[in-house]
PyMOL Python script that loads the backbone (N, CA, C, O; Angstrom):
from pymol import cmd

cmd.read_pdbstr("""\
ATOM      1  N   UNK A   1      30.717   7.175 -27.570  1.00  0.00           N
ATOM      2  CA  UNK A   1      29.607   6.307 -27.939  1.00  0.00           C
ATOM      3  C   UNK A   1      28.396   6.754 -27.141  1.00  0.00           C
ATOM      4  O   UNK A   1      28.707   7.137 -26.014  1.00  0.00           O
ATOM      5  N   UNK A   2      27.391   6.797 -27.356  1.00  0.00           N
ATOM      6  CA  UNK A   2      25.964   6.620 -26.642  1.00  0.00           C
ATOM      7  C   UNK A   2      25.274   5.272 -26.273  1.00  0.00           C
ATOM      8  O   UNK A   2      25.271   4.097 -26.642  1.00  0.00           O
ATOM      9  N   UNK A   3      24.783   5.954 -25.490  1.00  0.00           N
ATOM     10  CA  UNK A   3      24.487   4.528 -24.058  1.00  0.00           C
ATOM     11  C   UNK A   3      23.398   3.625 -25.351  1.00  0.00           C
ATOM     12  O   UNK A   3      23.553   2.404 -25.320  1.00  0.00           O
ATOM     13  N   UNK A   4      22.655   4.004 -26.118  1.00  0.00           N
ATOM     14  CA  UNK A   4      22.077   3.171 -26.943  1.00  0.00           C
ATOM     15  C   UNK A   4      22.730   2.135 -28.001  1.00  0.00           C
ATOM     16  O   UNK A   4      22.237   1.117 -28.488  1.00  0.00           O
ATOM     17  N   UNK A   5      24.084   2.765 -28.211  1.00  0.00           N
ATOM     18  CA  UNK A   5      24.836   1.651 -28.884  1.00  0.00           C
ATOM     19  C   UNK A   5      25.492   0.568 -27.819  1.00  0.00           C
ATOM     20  O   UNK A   5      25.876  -0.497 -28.301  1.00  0.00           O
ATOM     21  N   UNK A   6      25.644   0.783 -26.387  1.00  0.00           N
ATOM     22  CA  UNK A   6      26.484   0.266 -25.872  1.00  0.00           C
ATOM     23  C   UNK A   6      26.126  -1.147 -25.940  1.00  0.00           C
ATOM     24  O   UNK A   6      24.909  -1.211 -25.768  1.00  0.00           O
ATOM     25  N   UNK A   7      26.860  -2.862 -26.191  1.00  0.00           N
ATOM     26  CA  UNK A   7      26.386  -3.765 -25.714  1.00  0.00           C
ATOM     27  C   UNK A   7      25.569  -3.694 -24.586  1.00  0.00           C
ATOM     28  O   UNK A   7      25.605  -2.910 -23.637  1.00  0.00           O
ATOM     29  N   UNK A   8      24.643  -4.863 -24.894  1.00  0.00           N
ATOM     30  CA  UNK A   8      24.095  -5.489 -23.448  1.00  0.00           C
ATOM     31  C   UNK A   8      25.386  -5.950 -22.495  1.00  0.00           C
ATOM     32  O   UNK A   8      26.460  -6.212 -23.035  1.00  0.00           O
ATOM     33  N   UNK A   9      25.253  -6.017 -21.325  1.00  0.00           N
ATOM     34  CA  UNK A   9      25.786  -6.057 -20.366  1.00  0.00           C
ATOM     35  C   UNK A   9      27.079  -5.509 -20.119  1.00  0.00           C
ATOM     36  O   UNK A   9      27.687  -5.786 -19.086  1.00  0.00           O
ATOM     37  N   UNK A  10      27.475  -4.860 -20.867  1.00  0.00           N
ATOM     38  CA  UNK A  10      28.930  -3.647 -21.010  1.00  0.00           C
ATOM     39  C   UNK A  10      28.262  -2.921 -19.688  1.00  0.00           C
ATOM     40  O   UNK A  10      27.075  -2.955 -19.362  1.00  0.00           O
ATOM     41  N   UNK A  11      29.447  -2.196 -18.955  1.00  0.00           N
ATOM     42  CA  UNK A  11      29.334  -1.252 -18.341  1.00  0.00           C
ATOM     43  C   UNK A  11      29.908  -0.080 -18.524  1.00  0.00           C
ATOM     44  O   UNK A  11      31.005  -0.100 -19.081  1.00  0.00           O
ATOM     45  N   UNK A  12      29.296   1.332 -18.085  1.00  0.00           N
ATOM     46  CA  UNK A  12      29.638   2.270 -18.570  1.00  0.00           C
ATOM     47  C   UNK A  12      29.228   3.444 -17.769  1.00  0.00           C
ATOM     48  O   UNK A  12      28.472   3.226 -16.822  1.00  0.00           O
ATOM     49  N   UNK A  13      29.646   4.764 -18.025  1.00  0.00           N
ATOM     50  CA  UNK A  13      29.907   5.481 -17.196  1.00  0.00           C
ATOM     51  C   UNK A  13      29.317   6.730 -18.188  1.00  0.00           C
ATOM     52  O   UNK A  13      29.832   6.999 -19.273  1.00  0.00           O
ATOM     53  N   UNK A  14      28.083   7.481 -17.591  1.00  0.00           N
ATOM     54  CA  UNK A  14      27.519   8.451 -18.457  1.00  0.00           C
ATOM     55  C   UNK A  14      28.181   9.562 -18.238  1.00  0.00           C
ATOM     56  O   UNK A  14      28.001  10.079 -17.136  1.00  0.00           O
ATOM     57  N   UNK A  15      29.239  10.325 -19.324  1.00  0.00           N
ATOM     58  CA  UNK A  15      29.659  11.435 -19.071  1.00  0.00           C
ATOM     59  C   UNK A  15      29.169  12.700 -19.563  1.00  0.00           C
ATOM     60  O   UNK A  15      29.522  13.697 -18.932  1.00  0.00           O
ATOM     61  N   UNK A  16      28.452  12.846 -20.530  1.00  0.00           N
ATOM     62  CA  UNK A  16      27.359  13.899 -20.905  1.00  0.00           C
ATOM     63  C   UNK A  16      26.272  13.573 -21.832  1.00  0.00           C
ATOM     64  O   UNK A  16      26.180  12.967 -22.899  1.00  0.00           O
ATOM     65  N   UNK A  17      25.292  14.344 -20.850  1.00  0.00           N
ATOM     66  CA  UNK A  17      24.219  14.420 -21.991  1.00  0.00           C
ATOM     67  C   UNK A  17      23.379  15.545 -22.052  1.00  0.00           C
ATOM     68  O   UNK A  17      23.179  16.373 -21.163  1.00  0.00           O
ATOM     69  N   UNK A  18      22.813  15.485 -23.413  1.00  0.00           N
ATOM     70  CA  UNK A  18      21.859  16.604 -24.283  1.00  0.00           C
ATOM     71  C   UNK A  18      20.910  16.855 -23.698  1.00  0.00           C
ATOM     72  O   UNK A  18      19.857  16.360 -24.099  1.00  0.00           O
ATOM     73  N   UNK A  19      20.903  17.590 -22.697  1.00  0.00           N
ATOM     74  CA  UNK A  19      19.546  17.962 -21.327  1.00  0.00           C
ATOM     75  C   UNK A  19      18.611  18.606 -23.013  1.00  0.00           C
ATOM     76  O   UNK A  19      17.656  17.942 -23.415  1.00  0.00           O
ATOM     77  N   UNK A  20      18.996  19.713 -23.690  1.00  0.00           N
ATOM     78  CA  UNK A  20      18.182  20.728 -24.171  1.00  0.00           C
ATOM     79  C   UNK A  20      17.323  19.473 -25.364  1.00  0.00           C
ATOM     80  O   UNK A  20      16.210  19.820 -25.759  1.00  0.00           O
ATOM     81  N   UNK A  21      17.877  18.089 -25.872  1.00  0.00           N
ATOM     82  CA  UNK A  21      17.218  17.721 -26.844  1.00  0.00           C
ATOM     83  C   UNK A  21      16.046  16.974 -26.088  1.00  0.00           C
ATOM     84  O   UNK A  21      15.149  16.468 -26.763  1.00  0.00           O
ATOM     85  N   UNK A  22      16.025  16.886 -24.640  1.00  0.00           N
ATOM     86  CA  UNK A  22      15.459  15.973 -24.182  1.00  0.00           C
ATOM     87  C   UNK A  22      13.784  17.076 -23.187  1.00  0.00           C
ATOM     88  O   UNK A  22      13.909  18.196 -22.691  1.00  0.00           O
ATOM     89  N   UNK A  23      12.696  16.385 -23.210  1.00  0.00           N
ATOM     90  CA  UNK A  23      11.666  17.386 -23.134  1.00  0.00           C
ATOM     91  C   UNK A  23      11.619  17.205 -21.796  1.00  0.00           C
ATOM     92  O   UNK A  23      11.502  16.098 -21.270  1.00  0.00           O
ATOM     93  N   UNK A  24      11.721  18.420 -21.110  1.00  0.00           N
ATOM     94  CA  UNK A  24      11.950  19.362 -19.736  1.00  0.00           C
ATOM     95  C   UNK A  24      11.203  18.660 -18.806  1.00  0.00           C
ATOM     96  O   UNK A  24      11.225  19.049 -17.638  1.00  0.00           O
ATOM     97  N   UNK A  25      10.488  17.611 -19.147  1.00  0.00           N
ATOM     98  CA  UNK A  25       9.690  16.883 -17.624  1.00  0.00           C
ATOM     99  C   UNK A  25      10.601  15.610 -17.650  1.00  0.00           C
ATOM    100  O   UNK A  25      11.097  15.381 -16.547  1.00  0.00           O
ATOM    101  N   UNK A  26      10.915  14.800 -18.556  1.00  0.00           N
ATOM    102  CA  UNK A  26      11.292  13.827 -19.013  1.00  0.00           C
ATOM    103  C   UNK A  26      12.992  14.056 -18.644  1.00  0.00           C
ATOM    104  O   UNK A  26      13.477  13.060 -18.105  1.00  0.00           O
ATOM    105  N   UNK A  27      13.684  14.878 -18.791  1.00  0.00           N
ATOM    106  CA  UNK A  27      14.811  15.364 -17.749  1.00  0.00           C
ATOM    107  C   UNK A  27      14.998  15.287 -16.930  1.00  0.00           C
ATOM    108  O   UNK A  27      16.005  14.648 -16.626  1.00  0.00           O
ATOM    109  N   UNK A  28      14.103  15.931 -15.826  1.00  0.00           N
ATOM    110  CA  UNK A  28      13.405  15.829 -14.669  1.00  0.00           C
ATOM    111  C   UNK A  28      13.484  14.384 -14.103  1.00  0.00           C
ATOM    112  O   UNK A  28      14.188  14.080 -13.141  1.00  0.00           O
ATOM    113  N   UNK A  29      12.810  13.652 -14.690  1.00  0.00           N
ATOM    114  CA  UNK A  29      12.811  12.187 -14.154  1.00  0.00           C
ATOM    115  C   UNK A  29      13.654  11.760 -14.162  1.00  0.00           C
ATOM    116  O   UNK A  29      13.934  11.301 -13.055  1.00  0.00           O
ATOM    117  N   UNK A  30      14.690  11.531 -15.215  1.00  0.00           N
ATOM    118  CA  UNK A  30      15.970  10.940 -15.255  1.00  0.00           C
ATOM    119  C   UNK A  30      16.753  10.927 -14.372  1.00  0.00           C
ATOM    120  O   UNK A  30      17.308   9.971 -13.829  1.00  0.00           O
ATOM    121  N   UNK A  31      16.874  12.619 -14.090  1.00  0.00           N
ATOM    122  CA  UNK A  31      17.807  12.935 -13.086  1.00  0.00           C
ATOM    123  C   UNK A  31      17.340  12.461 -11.636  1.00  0.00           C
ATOM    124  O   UNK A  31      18.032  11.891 -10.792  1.00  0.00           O
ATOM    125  N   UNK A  32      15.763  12.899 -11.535  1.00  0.00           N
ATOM    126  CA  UNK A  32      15.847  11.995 -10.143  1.00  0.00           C
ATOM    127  C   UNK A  32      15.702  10.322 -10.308  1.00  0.00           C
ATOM    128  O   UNK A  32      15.785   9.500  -9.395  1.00  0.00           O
ATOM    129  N   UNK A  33      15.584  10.193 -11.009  1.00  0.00           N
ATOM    130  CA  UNK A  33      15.920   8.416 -10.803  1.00  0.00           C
ATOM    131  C   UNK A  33      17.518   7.697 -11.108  1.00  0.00           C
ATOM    132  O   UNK A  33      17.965   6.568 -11.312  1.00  0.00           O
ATOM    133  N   UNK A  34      18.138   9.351 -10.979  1.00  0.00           N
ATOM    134  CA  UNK A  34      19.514   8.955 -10.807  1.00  0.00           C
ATOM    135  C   UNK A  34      20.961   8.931 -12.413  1.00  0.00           C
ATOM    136  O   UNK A  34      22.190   8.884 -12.359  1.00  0.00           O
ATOM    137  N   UNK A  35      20.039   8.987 -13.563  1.00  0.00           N
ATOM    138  CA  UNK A  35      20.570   8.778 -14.740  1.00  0.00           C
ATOM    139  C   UNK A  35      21.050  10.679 -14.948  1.00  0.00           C
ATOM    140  O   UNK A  35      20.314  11.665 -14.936  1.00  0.00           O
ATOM    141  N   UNK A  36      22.182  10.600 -15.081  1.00  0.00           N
ATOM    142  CA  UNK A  36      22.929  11.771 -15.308  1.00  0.00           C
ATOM    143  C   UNK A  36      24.313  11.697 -15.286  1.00  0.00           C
ATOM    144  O   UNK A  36      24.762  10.553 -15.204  1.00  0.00           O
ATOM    145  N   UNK A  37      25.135  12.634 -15.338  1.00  0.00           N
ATOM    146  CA  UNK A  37      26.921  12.415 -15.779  1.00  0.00           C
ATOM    147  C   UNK A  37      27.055  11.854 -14.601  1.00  0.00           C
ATOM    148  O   UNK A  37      26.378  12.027 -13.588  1.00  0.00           O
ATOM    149  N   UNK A  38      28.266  10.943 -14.843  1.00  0.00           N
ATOM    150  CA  UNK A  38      28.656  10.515 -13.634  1.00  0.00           C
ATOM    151  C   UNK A  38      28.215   9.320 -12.675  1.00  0.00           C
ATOM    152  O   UNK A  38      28.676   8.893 -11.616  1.00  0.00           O
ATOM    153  N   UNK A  39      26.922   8.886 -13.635  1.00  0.00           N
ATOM    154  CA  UNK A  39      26.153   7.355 -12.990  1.00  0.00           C
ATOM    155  C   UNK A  39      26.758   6.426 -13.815  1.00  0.00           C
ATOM    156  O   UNK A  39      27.124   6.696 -14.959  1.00  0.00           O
ATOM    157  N   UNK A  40      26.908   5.124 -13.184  1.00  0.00           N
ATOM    158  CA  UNK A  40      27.300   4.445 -14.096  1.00  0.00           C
ATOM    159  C   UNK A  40      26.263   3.028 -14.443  1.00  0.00           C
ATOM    160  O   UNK A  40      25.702   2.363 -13.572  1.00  0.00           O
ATOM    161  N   UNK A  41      26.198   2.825 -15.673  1.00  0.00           N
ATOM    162  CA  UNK A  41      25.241   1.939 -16.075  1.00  0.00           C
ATOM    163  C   UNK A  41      25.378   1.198 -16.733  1.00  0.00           C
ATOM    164  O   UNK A  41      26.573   0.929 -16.856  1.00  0.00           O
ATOM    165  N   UNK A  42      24.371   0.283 -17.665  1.00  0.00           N
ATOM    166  CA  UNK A  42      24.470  -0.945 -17.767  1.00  0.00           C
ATOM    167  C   UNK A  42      23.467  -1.357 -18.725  1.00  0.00           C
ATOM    168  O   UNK A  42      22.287  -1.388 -18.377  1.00  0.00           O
ATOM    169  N   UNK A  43      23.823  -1.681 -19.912  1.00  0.00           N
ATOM    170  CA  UNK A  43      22.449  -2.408 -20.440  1.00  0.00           C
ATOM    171  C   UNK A  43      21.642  -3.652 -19.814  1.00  0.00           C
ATOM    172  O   UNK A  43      22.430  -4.517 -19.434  1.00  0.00           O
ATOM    173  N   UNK A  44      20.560  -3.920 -19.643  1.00  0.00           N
ATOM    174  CA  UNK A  44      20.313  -4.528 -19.285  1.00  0.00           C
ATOM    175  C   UNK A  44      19.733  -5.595 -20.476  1.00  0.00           C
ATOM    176  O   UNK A  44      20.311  -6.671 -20.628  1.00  0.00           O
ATOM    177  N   UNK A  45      18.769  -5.301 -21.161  1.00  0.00           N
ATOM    178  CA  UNK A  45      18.321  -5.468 -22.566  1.00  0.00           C
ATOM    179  C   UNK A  45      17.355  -4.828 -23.507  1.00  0.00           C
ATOM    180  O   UNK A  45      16.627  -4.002 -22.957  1.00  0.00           O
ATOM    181  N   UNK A  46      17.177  -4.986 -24.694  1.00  0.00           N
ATOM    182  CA  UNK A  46      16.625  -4.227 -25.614  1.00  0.00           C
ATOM    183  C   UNK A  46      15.399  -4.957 -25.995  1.00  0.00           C
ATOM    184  O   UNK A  46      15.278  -6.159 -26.227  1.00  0.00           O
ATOM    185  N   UNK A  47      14.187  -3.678 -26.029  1.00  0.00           N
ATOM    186  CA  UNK A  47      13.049  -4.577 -26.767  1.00  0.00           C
ATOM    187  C   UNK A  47      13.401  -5.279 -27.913  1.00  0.00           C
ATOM    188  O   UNK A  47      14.507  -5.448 -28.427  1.00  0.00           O
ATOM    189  N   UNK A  48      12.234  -5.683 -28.254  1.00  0.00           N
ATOM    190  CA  UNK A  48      12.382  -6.783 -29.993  1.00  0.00           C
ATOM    191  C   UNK A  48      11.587  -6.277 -30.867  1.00  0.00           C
ATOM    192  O   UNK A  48      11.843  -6.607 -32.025  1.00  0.00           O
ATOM    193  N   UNK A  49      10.478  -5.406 -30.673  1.00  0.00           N
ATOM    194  CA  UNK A  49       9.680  -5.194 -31.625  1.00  0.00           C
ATOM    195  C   UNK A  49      10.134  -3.476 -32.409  1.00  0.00           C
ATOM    196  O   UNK A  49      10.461  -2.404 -31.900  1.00  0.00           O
ATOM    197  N   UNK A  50       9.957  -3.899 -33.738  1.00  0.00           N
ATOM    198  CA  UNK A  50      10.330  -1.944 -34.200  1.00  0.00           C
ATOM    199  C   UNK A  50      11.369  -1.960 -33.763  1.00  0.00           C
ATOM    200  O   UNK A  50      12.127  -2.908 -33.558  1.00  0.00           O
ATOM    201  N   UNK A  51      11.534  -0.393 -33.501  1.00  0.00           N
ATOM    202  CA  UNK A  51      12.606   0.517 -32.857  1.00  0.00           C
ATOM    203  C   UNK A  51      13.496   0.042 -31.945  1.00  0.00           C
ATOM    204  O   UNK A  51      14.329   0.839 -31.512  1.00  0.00           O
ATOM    205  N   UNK A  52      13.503  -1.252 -31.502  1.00  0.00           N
ATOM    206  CA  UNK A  52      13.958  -2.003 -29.906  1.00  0.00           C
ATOM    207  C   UNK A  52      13.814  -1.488 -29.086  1.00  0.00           C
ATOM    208  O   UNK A  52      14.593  -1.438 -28.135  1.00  0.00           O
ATOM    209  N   UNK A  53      12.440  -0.762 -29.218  1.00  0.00           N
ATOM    210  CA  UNK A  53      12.448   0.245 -27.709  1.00  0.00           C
ATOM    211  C   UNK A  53      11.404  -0.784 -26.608  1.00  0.00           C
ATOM    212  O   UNK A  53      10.514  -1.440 -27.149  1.00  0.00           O
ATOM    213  N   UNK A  54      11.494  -0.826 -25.821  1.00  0.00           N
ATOM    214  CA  UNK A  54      12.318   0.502 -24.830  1.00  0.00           C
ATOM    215  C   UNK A  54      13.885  -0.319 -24.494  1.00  0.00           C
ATOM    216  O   UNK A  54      14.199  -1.509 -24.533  1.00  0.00           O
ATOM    217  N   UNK A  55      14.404   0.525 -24.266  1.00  0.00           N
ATOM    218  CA  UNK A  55      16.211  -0.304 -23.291  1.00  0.00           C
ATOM    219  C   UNK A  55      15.874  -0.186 -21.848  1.00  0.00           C
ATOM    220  O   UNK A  55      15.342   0.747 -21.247  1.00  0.00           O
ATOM    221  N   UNK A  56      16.358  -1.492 -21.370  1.00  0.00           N
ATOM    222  CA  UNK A  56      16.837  -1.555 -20.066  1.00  0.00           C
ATOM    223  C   UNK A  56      17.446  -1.601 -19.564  1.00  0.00           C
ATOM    224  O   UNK A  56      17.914  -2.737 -19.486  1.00  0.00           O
ATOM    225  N   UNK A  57      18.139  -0.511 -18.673  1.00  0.00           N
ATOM    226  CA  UNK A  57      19.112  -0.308 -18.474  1.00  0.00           C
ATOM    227  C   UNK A  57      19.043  -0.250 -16.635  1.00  0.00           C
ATOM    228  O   UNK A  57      18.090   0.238 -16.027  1.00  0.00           O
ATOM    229  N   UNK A  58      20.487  -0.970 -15.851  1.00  0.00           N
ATOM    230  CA  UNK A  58      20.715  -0.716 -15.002  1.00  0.00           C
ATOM    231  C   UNK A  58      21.099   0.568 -14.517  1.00  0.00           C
ATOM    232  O   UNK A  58      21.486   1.458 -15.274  1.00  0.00           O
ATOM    233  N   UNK A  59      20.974   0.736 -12.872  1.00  0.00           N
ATOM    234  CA  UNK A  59      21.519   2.332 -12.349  1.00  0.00           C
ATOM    235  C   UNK A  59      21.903   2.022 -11.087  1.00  0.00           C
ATOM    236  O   UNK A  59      21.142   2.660 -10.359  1.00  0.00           O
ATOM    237  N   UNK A  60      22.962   1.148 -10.156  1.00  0.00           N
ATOM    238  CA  UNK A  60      22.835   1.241  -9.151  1.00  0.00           C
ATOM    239  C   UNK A  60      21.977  -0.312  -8.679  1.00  0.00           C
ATOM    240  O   UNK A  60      22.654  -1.193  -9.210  1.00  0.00           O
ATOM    241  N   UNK A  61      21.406  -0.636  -8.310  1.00  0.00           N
ATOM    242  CA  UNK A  61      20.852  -1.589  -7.743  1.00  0.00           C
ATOM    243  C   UNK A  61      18.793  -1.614  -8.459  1.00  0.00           C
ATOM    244  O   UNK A  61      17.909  -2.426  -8.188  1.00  0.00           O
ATOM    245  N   UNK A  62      18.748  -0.539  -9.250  1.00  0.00           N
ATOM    246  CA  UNK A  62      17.727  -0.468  -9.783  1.00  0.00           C
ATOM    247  C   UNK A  62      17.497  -0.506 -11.680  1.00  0.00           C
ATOM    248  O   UNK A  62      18.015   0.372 -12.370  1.00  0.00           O
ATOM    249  N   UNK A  63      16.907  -1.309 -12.118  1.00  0.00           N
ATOM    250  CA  UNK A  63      16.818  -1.650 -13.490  1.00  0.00           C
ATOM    251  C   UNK A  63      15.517  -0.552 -14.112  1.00  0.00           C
ATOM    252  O   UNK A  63      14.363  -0.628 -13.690  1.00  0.00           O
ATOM    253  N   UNK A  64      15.812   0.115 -14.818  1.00  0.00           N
ATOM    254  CA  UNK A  64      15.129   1.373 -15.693  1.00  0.00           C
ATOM    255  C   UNK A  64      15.020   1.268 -17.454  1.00  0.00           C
ATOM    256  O   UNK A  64      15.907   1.207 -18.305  1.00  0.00           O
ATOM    257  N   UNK A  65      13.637   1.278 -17.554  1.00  0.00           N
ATOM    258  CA  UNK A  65      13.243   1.783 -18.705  1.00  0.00           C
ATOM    259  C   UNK A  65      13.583   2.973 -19.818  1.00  0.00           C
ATOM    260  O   UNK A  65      13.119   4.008 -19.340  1.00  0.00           O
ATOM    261  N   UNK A  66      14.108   3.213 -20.912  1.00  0.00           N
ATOM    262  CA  UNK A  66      14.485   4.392 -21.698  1.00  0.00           C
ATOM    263  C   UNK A  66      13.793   3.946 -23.237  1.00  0.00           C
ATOM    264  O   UNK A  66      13.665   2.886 -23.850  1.00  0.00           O
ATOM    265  N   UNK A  67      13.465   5.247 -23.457  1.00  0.00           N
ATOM    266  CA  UNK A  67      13.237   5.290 -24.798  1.00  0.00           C
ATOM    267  C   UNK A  67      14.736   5.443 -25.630  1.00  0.00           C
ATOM    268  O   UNK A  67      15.745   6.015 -25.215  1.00  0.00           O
ATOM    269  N   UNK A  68      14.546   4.758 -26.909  1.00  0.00           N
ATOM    270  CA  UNK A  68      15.920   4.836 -27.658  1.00  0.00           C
ATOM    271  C   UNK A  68      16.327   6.224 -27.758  1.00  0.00           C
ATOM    272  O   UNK A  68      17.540   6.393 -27.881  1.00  0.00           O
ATOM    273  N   UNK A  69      15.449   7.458 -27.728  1.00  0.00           N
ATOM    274  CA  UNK A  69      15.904   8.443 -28.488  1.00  0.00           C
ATOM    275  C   UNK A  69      16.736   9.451 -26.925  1.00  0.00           C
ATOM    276  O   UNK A  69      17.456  10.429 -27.124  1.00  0.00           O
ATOM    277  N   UNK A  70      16.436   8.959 -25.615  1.00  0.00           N
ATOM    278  CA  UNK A  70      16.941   9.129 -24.524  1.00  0.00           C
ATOM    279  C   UNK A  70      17.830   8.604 -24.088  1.00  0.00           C
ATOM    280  O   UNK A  70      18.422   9.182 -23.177  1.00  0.00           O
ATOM    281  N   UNK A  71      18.274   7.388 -24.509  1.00  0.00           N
ATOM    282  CA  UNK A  71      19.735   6.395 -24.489  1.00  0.00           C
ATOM    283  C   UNK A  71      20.542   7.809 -25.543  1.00  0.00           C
ATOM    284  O   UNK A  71      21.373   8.545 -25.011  1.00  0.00           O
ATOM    285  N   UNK A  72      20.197   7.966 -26.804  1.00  0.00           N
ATOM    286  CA  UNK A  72      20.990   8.313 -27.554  1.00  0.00           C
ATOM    287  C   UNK A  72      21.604  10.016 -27.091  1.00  0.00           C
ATOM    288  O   UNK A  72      22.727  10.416 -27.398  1.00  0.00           O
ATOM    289  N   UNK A  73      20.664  10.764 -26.374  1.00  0.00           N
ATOM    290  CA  UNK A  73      20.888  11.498 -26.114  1.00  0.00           C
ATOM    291  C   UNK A  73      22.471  11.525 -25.040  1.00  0.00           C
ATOM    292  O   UNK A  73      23.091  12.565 -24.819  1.00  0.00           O
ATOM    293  N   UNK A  74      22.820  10.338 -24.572  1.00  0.00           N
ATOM    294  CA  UNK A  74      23.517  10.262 -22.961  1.00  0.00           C
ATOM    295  C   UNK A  74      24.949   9.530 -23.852  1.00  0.00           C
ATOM    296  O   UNK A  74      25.063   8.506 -24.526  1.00  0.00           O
ATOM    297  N   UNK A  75      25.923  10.643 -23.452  1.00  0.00           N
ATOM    298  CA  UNK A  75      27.071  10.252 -24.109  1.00  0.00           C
ATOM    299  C   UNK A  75      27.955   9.370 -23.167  1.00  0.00           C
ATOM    300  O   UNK A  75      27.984   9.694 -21.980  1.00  0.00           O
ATOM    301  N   UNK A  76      28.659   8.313 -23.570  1.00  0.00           N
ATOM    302  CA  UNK A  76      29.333   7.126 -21.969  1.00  0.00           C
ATOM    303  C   UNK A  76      30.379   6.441 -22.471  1.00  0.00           C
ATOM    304  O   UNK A  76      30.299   6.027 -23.628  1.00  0.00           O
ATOM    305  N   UNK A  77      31.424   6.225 -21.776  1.00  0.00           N
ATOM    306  CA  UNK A  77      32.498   5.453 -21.748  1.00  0.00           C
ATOM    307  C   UNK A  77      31.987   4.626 -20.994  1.00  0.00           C
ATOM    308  O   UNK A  77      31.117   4.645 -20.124  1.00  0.00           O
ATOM    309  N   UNK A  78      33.188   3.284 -21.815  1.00  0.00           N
ATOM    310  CA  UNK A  78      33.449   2.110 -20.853  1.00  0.00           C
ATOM    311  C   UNK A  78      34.011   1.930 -19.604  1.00  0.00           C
ATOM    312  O   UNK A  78      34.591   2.906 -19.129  1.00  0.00           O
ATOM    313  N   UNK A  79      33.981   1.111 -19.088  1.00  0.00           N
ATOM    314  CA  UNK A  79      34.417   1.020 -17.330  1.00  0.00           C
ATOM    315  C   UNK A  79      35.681  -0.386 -17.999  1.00  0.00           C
ATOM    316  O   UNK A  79      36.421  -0.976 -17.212  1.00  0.00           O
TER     317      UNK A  79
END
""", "prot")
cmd.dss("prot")
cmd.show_as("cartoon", "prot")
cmd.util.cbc("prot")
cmd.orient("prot")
């Protein structure tokens, strides 16, 4: 599943994702704000308007912003 389908408040465990679909600065950030294989996360909740963007998603003790098409990129099991 991808972290964009996951319920809100499910937890989950990112085990791969599509570095090459995702644009090379915007990678960058992720990874240092910690989102990469092996973090485990958390919906927090989904916009309402359009697209439901942005998701909020937990990381650790810190709550983070994603665009849908960057959730979808991040492949995750359940905990």
């Amino acid at each position: 599943m991808t972290l964009d389908l996951l319920p809100i408040g499910q937890r989950a465990r990112i085990v791969a994702v599509d570095w090459p679909s995702l644009v090379a600065e915007e990678a960058r950030r992720l990874r240092a704000l910690g989102i990469e294989e092996g973090a485990s996360v958390e919906i927090a909740n989904r916009g309402v308007f359009g697209g439901r963007d942005p998701i909020a998603i937990t990381v650790g003790r810190m709550t983070v912003a994603l665009r849908r098409v960057h959730a979808a990129a991040m492949q995750v099991e359940t905990q």
